[in-house]
C-alpha positions as CSV (number, residue, x, y, z in Angstrom):
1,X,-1.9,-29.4,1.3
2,X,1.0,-28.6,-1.6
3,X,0.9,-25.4,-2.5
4,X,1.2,-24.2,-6.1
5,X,4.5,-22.9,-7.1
6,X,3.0,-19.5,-8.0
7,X,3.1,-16.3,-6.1
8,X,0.8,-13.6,-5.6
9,X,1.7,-10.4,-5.1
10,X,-1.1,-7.9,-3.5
11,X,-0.9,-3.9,-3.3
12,X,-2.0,-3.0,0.1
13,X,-3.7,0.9,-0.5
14,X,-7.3,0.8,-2.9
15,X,-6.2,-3.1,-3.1
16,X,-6.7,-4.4,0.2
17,X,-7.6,-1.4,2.2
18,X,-9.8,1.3,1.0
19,X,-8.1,4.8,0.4
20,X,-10.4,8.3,0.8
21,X,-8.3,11.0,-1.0
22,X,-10.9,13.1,-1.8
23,X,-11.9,13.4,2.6
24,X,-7.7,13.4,2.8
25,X,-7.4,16.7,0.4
26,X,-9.8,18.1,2.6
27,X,-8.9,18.2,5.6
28,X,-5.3,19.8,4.7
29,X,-7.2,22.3,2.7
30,X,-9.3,22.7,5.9
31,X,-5.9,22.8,8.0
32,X,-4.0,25.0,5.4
33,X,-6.3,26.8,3.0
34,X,-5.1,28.9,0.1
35,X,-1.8,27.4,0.6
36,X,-3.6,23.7,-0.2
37,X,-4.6,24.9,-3.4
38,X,-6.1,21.5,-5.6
39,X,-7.0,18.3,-4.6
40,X,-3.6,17.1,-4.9
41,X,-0.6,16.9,-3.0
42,X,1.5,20.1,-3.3
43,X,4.8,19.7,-5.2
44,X,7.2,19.9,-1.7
45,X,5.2,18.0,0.3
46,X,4.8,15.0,-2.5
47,X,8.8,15.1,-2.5
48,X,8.2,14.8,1.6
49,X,6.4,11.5,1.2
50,X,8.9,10.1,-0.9
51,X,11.2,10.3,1.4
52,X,9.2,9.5,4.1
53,X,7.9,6.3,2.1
54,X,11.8,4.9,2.0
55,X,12.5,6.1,5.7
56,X,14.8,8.4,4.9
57,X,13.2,11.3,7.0
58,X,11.3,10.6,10.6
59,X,8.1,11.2,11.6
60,X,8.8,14.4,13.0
61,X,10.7,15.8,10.0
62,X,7.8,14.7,7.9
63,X,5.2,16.7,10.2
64,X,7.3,19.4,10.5
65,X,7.3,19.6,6.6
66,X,3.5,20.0,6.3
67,X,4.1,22.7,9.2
68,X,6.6,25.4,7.0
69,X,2.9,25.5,4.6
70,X,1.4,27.7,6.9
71,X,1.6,28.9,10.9
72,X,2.9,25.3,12.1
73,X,-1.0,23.5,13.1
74,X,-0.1,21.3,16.2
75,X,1.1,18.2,14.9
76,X,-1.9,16.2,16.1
77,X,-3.5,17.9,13.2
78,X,-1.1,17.1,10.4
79,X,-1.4,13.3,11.9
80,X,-5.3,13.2,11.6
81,X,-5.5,14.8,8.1
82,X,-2.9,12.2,7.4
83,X,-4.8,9.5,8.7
84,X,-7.9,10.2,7.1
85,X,-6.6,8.8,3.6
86,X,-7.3,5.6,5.3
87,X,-10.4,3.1,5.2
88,X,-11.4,-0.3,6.4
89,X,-10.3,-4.0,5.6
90,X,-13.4,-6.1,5.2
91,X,-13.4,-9.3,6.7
92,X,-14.1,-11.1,3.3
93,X,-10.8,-9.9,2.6
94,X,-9.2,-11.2,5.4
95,X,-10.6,-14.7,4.1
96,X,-9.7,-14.4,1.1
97,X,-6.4,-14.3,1.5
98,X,-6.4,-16.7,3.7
99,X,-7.4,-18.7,1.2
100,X,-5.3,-18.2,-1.3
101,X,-2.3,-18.4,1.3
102,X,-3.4,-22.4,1.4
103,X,-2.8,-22.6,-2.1
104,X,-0.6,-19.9,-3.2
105,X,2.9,-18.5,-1.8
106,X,1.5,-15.1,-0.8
107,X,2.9,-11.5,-0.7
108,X,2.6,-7.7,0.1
109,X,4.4,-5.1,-1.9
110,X,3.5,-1.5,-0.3
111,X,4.5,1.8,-0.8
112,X,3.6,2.6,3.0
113,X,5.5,5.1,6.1
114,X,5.6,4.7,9.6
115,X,2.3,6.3,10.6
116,X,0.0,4.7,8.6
117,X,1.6,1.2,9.4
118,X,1.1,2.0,13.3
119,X,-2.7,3.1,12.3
120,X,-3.3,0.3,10.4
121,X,-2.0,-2.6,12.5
122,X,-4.3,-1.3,15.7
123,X,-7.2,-0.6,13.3
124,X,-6.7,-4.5,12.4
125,X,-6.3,-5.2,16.4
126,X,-9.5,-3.1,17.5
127,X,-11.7,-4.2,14.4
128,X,-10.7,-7.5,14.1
129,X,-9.1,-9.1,16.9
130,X,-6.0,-9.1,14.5
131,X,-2.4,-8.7,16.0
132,X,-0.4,-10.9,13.3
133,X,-1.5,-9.7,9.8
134,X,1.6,-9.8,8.0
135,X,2.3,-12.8,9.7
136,X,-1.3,-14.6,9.5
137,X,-2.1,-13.8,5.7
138,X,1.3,-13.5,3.9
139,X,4.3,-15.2,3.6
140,X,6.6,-12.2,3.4
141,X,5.8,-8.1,3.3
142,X,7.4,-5.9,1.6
143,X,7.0,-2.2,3.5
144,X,9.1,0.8,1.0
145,X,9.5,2.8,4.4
146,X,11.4,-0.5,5.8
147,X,13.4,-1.2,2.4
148,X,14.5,2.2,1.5
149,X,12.6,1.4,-2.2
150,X,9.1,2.1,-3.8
151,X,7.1,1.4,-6.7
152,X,7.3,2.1,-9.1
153,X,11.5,2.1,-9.3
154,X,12.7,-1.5,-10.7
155,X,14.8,-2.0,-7.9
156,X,12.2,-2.8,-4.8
157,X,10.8,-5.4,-7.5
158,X,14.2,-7.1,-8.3
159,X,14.2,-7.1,-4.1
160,X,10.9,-9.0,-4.3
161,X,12.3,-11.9,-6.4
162,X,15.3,-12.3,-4.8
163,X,13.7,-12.4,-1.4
164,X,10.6,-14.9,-2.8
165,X,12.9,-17.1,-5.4
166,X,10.0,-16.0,-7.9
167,X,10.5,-14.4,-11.5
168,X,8.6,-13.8,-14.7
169,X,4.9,-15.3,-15.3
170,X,4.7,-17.4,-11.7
171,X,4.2,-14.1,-10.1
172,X,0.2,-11.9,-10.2
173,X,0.8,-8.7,-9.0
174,X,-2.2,-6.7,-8.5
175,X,-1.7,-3.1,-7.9
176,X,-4.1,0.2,-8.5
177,X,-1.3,2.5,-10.0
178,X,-0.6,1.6,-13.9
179,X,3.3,2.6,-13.5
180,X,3.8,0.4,-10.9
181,X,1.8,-2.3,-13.0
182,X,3.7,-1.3,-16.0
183,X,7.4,-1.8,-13.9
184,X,5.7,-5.1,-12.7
185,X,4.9,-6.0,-16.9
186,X,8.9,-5.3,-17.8
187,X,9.8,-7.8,-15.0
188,X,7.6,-10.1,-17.1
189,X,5.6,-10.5,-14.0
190,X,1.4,-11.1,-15.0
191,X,0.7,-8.0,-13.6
192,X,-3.3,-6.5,-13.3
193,X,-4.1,-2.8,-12.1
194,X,-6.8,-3.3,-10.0
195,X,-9.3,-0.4,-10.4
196,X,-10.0,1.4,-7.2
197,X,-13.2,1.2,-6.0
198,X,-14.3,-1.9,-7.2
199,X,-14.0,-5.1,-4.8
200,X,-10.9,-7.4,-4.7
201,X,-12.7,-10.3,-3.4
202,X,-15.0,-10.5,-6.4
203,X,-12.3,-9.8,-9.0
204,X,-9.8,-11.8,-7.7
205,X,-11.1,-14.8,-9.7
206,X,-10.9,-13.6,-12.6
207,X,-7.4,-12.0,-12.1
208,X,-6.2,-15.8,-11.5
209,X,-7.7,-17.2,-14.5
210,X,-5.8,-14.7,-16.7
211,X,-2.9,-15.4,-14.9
212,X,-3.4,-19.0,-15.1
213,X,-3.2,-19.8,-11.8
């Protein structure tokens, strides 16, 4: 089968894999108390992810980080509360994209670290007998801890069409963060924020008739 000259462009996080911040928030507060004060990532440590999200900074600087908040919780700790941001894949998801890989060129553009990754790929091994997921359903992945770049700076996006020969309206990206959409919409990329919470596989439709595709 021919494949349409069109590429789609998938977010990974409240895209393709559900995201619990609200359980997340809580167990640092639970970990760190007053010094976690909101549901939100406190001002260093959000710098910390940054960095950790364009591998500039290992695992163990970015554990040791969360440890100068309060009297150093074994790292274990840090690791499960920083795991607990993360949901499942459904298996209708996995189909879908195999799907679309038939007809589409496929891709993943992630703001994503070292951890989570690891976590992620045995979650896919254990749950569902996956051990090739970039491979399987994408043509190419784009990991921001890999590339030194994130969303929602221009440059990982430029990076993206270089690597995929795509440009402009032949590319659907589908993220659930409007700045990276809105960096996406100035490439001239047909570019939908996907609101978290509702279900990929019965949007995605729609997403590729306003695209076109």
């Amino acid at each position: 089968m021919t494949r349409a000259r069109k590429l789609i462009v998938f977010d990974f996080g409240n895209v393709l894999i559900d995201l619990h911040y609200q359980s997340h928030f809580e167990a640092f507060r639970a970990l760190f108390g007053k010094q976690w004060p909101a549901p939100e990532y406190p001002f260093l440590i959000s710098e910390t992810i940054k960095k950790y999200e364009t591998g500039q900074i290992s695992d163990e600087a970015f554990i040791w980080q969360f440890q100068q908040l309060s009297d150093a919780p074994p790292p274990r700790e840090i690791v499960n509360a920083w795991l607990v941001l993360l949901g499942d894949i459904h298996a209708e998801r996995l189909v879908m994209l195999q799907y679309l890989k038939a007809h589409y060129q496929v891709a993943m553009l992630s703001n994503i670290n070292a951890l989570h990754l690891h976590h992620i790929r045995r979650y896919l091994q254990q749950e569902h007998d996956v051990s090739d997921f970039e491979e399987r359903f994408f043509d190419k992945v784009f990991y921001s801890h890999e590339l030194g770049l994130r969303k929602p700076e221009e440059e990982i996006y430029m990076y993206l069409e270089e690597a995929m020969g795509f440009k402009g309206k032949d590319i659907l990206f589908i993220d659930d963060r409007w700045d990276n959409v809105e960096t996406a919409q100035r490439r001239s990329w047909h570019a939908i924020r996907h609101k978290p919470g509702t279900e990929i596989t019965e949007n995605i439709n729609a997403y590729l008739r306003q695209a076109e595709f």
